[in-house]
N, C-alpha and C positions, 0 to 999 in steps of 0.2 A: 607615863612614857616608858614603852619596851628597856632592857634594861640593853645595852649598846649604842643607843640612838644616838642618831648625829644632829642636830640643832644648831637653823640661822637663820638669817636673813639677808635679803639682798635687794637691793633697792632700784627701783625700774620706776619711767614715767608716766607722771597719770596721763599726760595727754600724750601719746605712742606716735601722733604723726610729726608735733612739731618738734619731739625731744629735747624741750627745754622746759623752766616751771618747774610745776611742786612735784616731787617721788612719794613712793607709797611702797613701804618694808615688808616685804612678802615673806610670809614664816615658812620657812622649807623644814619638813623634816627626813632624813635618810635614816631607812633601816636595812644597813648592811646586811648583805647575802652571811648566810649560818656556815657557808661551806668554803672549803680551800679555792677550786675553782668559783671564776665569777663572769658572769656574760654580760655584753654591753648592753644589752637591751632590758630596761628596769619593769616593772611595774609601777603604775601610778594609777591613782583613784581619784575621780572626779564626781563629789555630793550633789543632792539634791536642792529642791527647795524653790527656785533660786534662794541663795541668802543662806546653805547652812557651811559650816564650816569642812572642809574637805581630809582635813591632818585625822583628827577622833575616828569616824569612818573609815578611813583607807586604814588604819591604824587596826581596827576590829577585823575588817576585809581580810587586810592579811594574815590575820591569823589566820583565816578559815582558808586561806589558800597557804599555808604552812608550807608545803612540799615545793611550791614556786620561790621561798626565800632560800634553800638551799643554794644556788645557783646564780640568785638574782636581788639586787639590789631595792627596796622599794620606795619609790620618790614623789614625796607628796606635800602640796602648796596649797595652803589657803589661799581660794581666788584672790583676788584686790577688792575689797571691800566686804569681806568675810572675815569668819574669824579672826584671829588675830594679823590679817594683812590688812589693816587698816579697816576694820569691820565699821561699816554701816549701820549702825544700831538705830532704832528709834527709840529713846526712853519716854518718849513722850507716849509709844503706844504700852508701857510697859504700867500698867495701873488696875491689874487682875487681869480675867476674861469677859467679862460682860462686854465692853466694848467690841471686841473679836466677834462675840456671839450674835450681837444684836446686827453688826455693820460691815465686818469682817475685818474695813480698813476703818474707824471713824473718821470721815471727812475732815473735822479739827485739829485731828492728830496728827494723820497725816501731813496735813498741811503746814502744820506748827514743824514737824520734822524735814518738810521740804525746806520750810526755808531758813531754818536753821544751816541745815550740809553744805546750801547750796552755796552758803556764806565760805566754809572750809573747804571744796573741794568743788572739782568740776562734775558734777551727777552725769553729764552725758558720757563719760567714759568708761561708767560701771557698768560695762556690756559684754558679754558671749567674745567678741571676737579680741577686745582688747584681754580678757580674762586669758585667753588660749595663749595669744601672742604673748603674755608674760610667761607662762612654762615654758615655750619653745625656746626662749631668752636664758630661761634657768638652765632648762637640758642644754642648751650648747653652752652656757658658760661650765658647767661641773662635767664635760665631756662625755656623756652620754651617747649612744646611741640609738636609733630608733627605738620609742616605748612603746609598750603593750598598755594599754589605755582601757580604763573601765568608767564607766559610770553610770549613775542609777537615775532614772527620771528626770529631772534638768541637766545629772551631769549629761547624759547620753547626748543632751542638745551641743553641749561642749565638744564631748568626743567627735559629733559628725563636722563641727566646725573646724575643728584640729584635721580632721582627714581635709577638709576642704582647702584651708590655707596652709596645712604643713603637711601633705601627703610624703613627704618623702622621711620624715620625723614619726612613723605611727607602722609598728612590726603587726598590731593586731588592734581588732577593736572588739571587746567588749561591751555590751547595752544592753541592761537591765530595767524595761518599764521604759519605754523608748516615747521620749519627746521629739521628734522631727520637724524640722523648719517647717512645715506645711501646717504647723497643728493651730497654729495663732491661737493658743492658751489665755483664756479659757472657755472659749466659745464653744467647746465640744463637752466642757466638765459636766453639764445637766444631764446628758444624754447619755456619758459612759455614764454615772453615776447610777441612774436609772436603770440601765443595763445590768450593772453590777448588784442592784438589790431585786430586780425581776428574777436572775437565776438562782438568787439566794433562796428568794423565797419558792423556785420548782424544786429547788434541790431541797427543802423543806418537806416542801410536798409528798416528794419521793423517798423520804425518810420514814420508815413504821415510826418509829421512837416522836422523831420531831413533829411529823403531823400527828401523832397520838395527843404531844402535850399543847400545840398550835395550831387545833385545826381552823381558825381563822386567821392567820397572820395578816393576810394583807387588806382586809378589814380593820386590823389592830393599827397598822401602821397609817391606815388613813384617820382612822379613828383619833390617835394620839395626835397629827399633826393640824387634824379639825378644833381639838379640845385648845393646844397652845395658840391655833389661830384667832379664836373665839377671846380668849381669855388666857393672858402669860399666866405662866403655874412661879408662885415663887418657894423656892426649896433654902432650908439651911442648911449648910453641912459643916463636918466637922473636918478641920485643914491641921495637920500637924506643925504647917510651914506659918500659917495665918490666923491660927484660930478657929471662930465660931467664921463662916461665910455665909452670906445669902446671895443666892442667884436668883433669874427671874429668866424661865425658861418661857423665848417666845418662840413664832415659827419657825423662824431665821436662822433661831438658835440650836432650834432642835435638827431643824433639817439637815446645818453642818455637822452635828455632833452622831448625826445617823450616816451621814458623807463617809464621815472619816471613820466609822467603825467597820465600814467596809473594806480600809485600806488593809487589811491582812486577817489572812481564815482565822487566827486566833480572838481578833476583835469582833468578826463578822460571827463567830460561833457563840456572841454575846447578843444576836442582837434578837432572836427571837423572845427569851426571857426576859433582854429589858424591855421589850416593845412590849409585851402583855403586862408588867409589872404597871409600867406607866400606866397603860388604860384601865386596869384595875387600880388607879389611884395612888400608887407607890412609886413617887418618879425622884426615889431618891440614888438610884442608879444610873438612870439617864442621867441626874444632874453629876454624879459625881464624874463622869465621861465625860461631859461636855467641859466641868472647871479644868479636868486634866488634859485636853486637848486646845483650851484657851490659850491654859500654861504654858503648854509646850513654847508656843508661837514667840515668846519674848524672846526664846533661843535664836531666833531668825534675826538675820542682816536685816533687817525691810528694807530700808535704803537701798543697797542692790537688789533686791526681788522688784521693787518700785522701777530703778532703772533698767533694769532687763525686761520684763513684760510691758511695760511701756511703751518701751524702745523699738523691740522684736513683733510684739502680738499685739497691745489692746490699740496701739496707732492707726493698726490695719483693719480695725472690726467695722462693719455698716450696719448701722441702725437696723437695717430694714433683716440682717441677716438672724438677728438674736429671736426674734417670737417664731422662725420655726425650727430652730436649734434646739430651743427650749420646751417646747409645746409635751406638754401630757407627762413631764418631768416634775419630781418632788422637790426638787432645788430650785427649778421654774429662774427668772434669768436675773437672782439675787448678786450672784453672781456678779455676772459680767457687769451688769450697770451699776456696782460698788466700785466692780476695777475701772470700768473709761471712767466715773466720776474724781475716782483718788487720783489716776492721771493726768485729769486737764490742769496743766501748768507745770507737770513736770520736765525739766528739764532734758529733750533728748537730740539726737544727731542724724543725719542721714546715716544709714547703716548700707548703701548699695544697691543694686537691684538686685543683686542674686540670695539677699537674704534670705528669701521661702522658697529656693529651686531646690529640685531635691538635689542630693550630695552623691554624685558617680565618683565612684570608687572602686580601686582594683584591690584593696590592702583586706586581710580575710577577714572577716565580722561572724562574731556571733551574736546574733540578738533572744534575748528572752522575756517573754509577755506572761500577764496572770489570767488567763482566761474571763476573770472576773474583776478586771481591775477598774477601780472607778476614776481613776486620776489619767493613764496612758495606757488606753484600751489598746488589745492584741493589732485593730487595725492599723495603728501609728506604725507597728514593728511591719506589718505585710507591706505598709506604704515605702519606707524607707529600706527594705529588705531590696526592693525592685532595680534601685541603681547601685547598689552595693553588689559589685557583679561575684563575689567569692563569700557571700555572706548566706548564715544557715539561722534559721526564725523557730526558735523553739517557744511552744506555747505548752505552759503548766495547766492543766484542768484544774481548775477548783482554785488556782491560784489567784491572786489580789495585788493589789500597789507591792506589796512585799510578803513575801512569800513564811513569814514568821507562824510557826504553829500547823506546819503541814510536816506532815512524818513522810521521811525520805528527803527533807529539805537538801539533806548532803548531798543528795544526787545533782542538782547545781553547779554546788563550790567543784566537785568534782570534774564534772563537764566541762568548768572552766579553769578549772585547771591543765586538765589535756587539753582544750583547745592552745591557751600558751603557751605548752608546754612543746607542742608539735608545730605551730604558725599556721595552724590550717583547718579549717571545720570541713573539710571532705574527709571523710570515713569516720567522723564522731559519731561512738557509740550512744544515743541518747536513750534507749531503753528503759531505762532507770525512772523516766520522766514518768511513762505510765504507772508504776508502781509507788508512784509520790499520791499520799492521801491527805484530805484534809479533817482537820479539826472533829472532834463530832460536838454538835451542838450541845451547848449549854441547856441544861433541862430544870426542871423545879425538882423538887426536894422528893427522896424516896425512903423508903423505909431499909433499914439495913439492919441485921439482927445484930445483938448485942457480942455476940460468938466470933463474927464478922470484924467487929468496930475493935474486939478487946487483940487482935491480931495486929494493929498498927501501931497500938501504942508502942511509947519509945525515945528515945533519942536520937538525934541524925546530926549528923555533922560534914560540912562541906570544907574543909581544911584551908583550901588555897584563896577563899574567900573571908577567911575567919569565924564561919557562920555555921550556929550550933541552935537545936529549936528540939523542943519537948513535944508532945502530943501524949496529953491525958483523956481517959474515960473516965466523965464523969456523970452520970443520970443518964445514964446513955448516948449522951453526946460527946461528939471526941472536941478537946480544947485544944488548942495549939499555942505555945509561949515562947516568945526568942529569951533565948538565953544567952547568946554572945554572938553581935553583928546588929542591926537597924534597931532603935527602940520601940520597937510597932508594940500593939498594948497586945494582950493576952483577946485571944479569937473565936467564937466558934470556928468549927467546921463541918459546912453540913453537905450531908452527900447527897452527888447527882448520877451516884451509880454506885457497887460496891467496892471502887476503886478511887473515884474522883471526887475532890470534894470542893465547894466552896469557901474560899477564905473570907470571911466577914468579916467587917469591925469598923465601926467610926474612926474618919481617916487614913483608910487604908485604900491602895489606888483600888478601881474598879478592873472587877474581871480578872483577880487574883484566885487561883487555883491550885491545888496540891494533889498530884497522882500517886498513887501507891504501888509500886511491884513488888505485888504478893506470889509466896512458893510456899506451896503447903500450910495455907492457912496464914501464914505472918510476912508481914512487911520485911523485906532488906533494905530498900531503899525509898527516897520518893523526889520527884520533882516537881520544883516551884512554878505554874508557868504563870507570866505577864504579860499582857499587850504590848507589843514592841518591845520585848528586852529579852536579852537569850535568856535559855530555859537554864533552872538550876538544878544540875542533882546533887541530890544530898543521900551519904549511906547511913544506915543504921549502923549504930555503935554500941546499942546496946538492950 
């Protein structure tokens, strides 16, 4: 927690209409404004997911909008049935990833955790509209004025809900990977998805380097999801948290864990090398992606993702509409007919008619899309752009569900920065957008001279992290050692340029990479990068 932070709770009810019955202790946390002057109008940040916690997030957000806490307070609540406002959890789905992989929801599980909750609380109330209607409760009880409102992919569904029932509560809207009441999720995920790994693989194409080392990718990619269709591949890996694991990679399993590598150019710039490594028989890559994106999932409320999509979107699906939704897609309609299956019997409420009208708005928006994003394609953002009458639709090229691992990413936080900074996206310079790059593809292994490799060694040291890491030549290969910070075991690293290296090592997450800035033949510094976690620099010390 920031070091000033204000911490509480306040307790509101679960059922909003009858206001009486059982409450539910919403964790608010405030991060006072840095500066003498302070404006009424806060910042607040609304997560994704449905089901992940909003406080952690809005909490990293703001840093990255630093220059908006001068001035402004920042106010941020775990939904009701998240994080710590009475989180939703299913422990019952919390038993590895295999299940995740093979069903996404296991029907048993689910069910065992339906009616578990249902026993402790009312499940039709963990919804969009009852979630908003408790911030607008917070902001009027701590005196707040109109907020500037942000959020990423589900939050976004929240944000346009908040314009709808407290329009006169909302200075600016922010949307990042924009969900829209029109999308009834996840009916459209086969299709973006598809989308997002066709451009991958022209943008491929259109690479010397990448089509030099891929020039069949999308061969490979049928190829590989032929092989698990045929026959599950089962892989052991090595888990620092678990041990030895074994997986059993089927098609289901791979298909997600190809899904989700899409979600951001740093993971998508993995997917060419592990998609040839697999079909050359080496799918210990693949599997180690697919264990850490099972993982993640335990993080998730289910319970609320369960009552929101339920509620909002898979209520509303017809049969007849999913085979051409899906048709000629690699995900094909796993999907959806996991989610109406884990629905039937869940608990939900009429939610209105106006639930999937779009959302007319005079209050200024800025919305931003990934041109390649597989979870809320750019169309969502053109959709909902259309009744949002002061709202400006910036679409990142090359960008993904989140934009981690493209150079110029600042130019974003920036953007949105001045947009709340001004209350208004007329005359936003977006400029900066074109000159945002992404990733360059992950490549197999090159030769690097010895003269080359003997210029990195070194020690590097990242201070405010506590984090200090060797890199030896040894046989001509450079080795990497922590020496103070995560106990990761001692590593090759082999290079995918005379700059970029791979971080290998049993148990080490997938897709871990080390960049080198060299001047005049020797390293100063290097950065760590991960799938979904900011980049680390670290300087040379010596």
């Amino acid at each position: 927690m920031p070091e000033g932070a204000l911490c509480g709770t306040r307790e509101v009810f679960e059922n909003r209409a009858a206001r009486t019955g059982r409450k539910i202790p919403l964790r608010i946390v405030v991060l006072p404004a840095t500066g003498r002057e302070r404006f009424p109008d806060p910042f607040t940040y609304f997560a994704g997911g449905p089901g992940e916690a909003s406080i952690p997030g809005g909490i990293f957000t703001a840093g990255e909008l630093e220059s908006l806490r001068r001035k402004r307070d920042v106010l941020l609540i775990d939904f009701r049935g998240t994080g710590e406002s009475g989180g939703l959890f299913c422990t019952e789905l919390q038993e590895g990833p295999q299940g995740f992989l093979d069903d996404f929801l296991p029907l048993d599980k689910i069910r065992a955790c339906r009616d578990r909750l249902k026993n402790e609380v009312d499940l039709s109330w963990y919804t969009t509209d009852a979630a908003v209607d408790d911030v607008e409760e917070v902001r009027t009880a701590l005196g707040y004025g109109p907020l500037n409102l942000m959020g990423v992919s589900y939050g976004t569904r929240a944000v346009l809900t908040y314009l709808r029932r407290h329009p006169q509560s909302v200075r600016t809207a922010t949307l990042s990977g924009v969900l829209d009441p029109e999308a009834r999720y996840p009916l459209g995920l086969a299709r973006a998805s598809q989308q997002a790994l066709d451009g991958l693989i022209a943008e491929c194409e259109g690479d010397p380097a990448c089509r030099g080392a891929y020039p069949k990718l999308r061969q490979e990619v049928d190829a590989v999801l032929g092989r698990v269709a045929a026959e599950p591949v089962r892989v052991r890996l090595a888990d620092p948290r678990f041990g030895l694991v074994e997986l059993l990679l089927t098609r289901s399993g791979v298909a997600q864990t190809l899904r989700y590598m899409l979600y951001s150019p740093a993971e998508a710039a993995l997917v060419p090398l592990t998609i040839q490594r697999a079909a050359q028989g080496d799918w210990k890559p693949l599997a180690r992606l697919a264990h850490l994106y099972g993982l993640e999932m335990d993080a998730m409320a289910q319970g609320f993702y369960q009552s929101v999509t339920c509620a909002e979107d898979v209520a509303f699906l017809r049969d007849e509409e999913i085979a051409p939704a899906v048709a000629g897609t690699f995900l094909g309609d796993f999907r959806v007919r996991r989610q109406k299956v884990a629905c039937e019997g869940w608990p939900i409420r009429d939610l209105g008619p106006d639930l999937h009208a779009p959302v007319v708005s005079g209050v200024p928006a800025l919305l931003i899309s990934g041109e390649r994003d597989p979870a809320t394609p750019a169309e969502n953002g053109e959709r909902a752009a259309r009744t949002l009458k002061r709202a400006r639709h910036v679409i990142v090229p090359d960008g993904a569900h989140s934009l981690t691992g493209m150079q110029g990413a600042d130019c974003v936080s920036s953007l949105i920065a001045a947009f709340i900074e001004t209350g208004t996206a007329d005359g936003l310079d977006t400029s900066c957008i074109a000159r945002m790059r992404r990733m360059a593809f992950e490549l197999p292994e090159v030769t690097v001279a010895r003269a080359g490799l003997a210029g990195l060694q070194g020690s590097y040291v990242q201070e405010e992290m506590g984090l200090k890491i060797k890199v030896d030549l040894r046989e001509d290969r450079l080795r990497l050692t922590v020496l103070q910070g995560p106990p990761f075991p001692p590593a090759l690293l082999i290079p995918t340029s005379p700059t970029r290296f791979r971080w290998e090592g049993e148990g080490l997450a997938p897709g871990l990479a080390v960049v080198f800035e060299v001047t005049e033949g020797n390293a100063t510094a290097l950065t760590i990068v991960q799938p979904g976690k900011p980049l680390v620099v670290m300087k040379r010390s010596e």
